[in-house]
N, C-alpha and C positions, 0 to 999 in steps of 0.2 A: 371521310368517315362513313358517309352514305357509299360510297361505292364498296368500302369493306366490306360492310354491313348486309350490302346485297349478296357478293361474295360469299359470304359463311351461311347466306340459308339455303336450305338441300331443294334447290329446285327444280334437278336436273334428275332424267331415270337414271337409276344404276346402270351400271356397264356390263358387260359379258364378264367381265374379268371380276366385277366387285359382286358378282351373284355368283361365279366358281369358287372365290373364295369365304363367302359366305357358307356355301356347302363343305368346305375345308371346317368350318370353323362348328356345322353344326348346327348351322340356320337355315331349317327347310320352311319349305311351306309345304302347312296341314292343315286339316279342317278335323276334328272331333266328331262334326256331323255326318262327315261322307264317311268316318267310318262306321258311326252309327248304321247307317243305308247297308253299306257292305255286309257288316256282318249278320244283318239281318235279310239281304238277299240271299246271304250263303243258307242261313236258316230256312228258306224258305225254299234253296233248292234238294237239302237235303232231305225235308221233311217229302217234298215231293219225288222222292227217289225211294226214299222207305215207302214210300204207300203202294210201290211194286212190291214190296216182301212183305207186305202185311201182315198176312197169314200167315207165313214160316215167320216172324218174330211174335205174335201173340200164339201160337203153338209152340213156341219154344220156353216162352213165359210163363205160359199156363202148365207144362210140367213140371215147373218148379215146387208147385201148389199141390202135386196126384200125390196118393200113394194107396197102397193094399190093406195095411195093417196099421191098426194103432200105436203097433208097438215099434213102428218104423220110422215113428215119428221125430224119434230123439236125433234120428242116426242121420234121417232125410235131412231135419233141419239145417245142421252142424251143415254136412256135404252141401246140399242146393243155397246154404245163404256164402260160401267161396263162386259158385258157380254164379249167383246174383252179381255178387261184388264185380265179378270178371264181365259179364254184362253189360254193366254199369261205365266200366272203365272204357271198355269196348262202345259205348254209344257217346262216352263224352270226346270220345278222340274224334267218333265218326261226323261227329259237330263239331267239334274243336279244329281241328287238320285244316276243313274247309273256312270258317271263319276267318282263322289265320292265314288261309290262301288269299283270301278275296280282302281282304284287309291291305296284307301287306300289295297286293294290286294296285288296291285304291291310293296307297300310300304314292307308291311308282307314277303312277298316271296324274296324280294331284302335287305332286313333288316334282315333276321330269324326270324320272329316276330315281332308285335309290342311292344311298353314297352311308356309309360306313364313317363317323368321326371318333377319336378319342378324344378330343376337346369336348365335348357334345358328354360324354360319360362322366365327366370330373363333376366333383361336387364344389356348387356352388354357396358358398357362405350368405352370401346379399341376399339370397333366397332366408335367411333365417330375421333378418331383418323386418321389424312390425313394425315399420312405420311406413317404408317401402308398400308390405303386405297392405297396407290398409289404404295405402295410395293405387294399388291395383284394385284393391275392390269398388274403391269410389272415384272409380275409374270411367272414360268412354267403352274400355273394352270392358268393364266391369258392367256397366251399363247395358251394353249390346247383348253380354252373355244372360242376364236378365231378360229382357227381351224375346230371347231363342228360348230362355226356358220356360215362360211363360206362352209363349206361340205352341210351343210343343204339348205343354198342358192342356192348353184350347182345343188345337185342331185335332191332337189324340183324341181326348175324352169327345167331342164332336163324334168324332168319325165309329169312339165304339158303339155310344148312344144312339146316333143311325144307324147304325147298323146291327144290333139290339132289335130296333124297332121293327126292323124287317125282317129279321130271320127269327124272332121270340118264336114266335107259333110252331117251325119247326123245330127248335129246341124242345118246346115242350112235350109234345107228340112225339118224339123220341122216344120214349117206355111204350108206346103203344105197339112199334115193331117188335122183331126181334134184332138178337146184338147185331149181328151181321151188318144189315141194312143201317140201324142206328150207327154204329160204326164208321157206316160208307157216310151218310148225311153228315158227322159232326167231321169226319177228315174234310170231306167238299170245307162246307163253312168255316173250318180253322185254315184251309189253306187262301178262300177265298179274305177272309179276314185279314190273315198276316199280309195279302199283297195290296189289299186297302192302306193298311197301316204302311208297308212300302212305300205308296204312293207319296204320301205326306212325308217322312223320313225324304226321301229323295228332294221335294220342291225345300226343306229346311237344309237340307244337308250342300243343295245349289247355291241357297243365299250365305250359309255360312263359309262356304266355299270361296263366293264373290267378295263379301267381305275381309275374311282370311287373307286372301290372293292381296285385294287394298292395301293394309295393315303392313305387310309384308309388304310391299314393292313401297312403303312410304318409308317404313324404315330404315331400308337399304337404300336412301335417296340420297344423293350425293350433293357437294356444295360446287361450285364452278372452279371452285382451288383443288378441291378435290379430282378433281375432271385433267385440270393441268400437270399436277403432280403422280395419275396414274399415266397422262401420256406421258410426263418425262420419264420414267419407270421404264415403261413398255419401247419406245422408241429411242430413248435417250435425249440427254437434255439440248438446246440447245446449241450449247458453247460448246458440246464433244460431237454435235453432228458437222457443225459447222467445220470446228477441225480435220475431221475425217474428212470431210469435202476438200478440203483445201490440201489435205497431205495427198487426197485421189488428184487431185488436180497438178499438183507439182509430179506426182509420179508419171503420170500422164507424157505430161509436157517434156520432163526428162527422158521418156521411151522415144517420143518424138525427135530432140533433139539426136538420141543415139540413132535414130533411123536415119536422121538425113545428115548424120556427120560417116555413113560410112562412105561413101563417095571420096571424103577429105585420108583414106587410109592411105590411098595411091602414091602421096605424098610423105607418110610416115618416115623415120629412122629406123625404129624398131616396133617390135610388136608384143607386148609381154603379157603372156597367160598362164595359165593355171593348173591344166594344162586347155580345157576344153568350156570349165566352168566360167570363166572370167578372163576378157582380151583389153587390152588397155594398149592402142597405137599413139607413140610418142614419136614427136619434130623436134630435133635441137640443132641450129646451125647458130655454129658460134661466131658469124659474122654479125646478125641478125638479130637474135635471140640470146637474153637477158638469162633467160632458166628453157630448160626444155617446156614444150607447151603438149596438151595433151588434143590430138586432134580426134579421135574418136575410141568407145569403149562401150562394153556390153557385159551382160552377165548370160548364161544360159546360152539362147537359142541368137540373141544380139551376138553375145561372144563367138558363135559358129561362122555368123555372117563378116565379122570382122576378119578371124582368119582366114576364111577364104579368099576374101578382098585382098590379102597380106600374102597371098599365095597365088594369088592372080598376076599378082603387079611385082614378084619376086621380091618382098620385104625379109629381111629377117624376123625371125619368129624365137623369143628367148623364153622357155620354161623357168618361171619364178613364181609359185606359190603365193608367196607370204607377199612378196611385193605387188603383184599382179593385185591381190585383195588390197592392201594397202594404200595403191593410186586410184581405185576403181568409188572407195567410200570416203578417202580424201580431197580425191579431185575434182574438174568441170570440165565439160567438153570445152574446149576455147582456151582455155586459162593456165595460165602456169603450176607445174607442181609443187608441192608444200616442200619448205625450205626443208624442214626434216627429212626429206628423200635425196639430198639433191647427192648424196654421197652415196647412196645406192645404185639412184640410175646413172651418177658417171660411170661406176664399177661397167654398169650393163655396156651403155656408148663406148668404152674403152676396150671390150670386149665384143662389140658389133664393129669397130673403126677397124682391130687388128685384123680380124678375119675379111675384112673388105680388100685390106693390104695383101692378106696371104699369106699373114701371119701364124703359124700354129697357135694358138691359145687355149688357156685351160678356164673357163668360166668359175669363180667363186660364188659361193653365195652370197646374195649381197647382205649387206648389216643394217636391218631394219631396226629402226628405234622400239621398242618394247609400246610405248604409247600407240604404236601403231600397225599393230598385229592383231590383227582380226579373223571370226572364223566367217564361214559362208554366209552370215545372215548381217551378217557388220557387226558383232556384240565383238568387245576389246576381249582378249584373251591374257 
């Protein structure tokens, strides 16, 4: 029971394969705070890119506002508040586009990539559950995100409060210049400011990140049976490796056998193939031998080397297909053929004996048994 027991708790890290399919399923890791940071560096690069066009955007602003006549007033209106709205549209993309660049970035780089799920899109019912709901708020993670929001309260209000104190004097004295110069001073301090506030954003958006990353590799933690059952998955179990090994092994052993039984063709009666795919050399002397016995046999590149052997040593060589397959997934090198052939290969020996004599002969086909008609691969036909 204790060994179970140990078994079923997720001790072990996730696997390569049980974090891809996590990502299958819609389970990234994110942080809420790095994107916080992001989109707020995106803000602070763009604002620092508008403060090159300054001038040609509050000159363009400001003639929204001119006009000549009183009476121009109805018409300007109407016309410059499409051209505001257009403005408007125009500045929220010119913020928006990069936001959503540096987001989906941060997304990439705090995820490994992005990955597209439709799992991930389905709506989830358990989500509608309040009893669930109220077990995540009085939650550790409930807890933590408390925590961040409170940190964030602090070290914001901290950081504006300081920085208040320092630059009040030139806020105030501001009306003392003119717009231009007030203009350049409050852009300096708004930009100086948002990358104060940066700073902070970044050291939260790192812890919430390290935490994130925790949460997430605990989740996807696996149990030790779990660990077994993705290797038998991935590698196979194993009772089918072990087979494989052992049908490699027999296979083996039989190429071997065909290799050093071609020496024994020399010996042969006959020789029967396929014509090229499959050689099968058989011995029968009927003082001797009980059934004909198969002294050597090949398929392929084996079968090449048998007839040549069988053409070295002047054997007979009889074209029979179906027979040729037939002795080749029936038979053993050494061993007598299957009693279901024996009325075939007489056909054959009766027709290698006459032409020995000098006999004219006409070779039939022999009468293979139906059980034992096979195509190139052994599958019964």
């Amino acid at each position: 029971m204790a060994e179970n027991d140990q078994a079923q708790e997720k001790t072990e890290e996730p696997t390569q394969r049980r974090l891809e399919k996590a990502r299958e399923d819609g389970e990234v890791l994110s942080s809420k705070e790095m994107f916080v940071f992001a989109s707020s560096t995106a803000g602070l690069f763009v604002l620092t890119v508008l403060g090159l066009f300054s001038a040609d955007i509050l000159s363009g602003w400001s003639q929204l506002f001119s006009f000549e006549h009183p009476e121009e007033l109805l018409t300007i209106k109407i016309k410059n508040a499409w051209k505001s709205y257009q403005l408007l549209l125009t500045a929220a993309a010119v913020f928006g586009i990069p936001c959503f660049i540096f987001v989906v970035g941060m997304q990439a780089f705090v995820g490994n990539g992005l990955s597209i799920s439709s799992k991930a899109l389905g709506f989830k019912f358990e989500k509608l559950n309040l009893i669930k709901g109220l077990g995540r708020i009085f939650s550790i993670k409930g807890l933590v995100e408390l925590i961040k929001s409170v940190a964030k309260v602090v070290l914001l209000t901290s950081c504006v409060v300081i920085f208040l104190w320092y630059f009040l004097p030139d806020i105030i004295y501001l009306s003392a210049g003119n717009l231009e110069s007030g203009l350049r001073v409050l852009y300096r301090t708004l930009l100086l400011f948002i990358f104060s506030l940066i700073f902070i954003l970044l050291a939260i958006g790192l812890g919430d990140y390290l935490w994130s990353r925790h949460t997430f590799l605990q989740k996807l933690r696996m149990t030790k049976q779990d660990i077994k059952e993705e290797f038998k998955e991935s590698e196979g179990s194993p009772e089918v490796k072990s087979r494989m090994r052992r049908l490699q092994m027999e296979a083996s052993q039989r190429a071997a056998e065909q290799s050093q039984a071609i020496d024994d063709v020399k010996d042969a009666t006959v020789v029967i193939t396929n014509p090229t795919h499959f050689a099968v050399a058989i011995k029968y002397d009927p003082s001797a031998d009980a059934a004909p016995i198969i002294l050597a046999m090949g398929k392929d590149i084996m079968a090449k080397r048998v007839i040549e052997q069988a053409e070295l040593h002047s054997k007979s060589i009889i074209r029979s297909p179906i027979l040729a397959r037939a002795l080749y997934f029936t038979g053993n090198i050494g061993q007598a053929i299957s009693e279901q052939l024996y009325s075939a290969v007489a056909s054959i020996l009766a027709y290698v004996y006459q032409l020995e004599r000098g006999i004219d002969a006409t070779l039939q086909e022999p009468e293979v048994p139906n059980d034992f008609i096979f195509d190139e691969n052994g599958r019964a036909i």
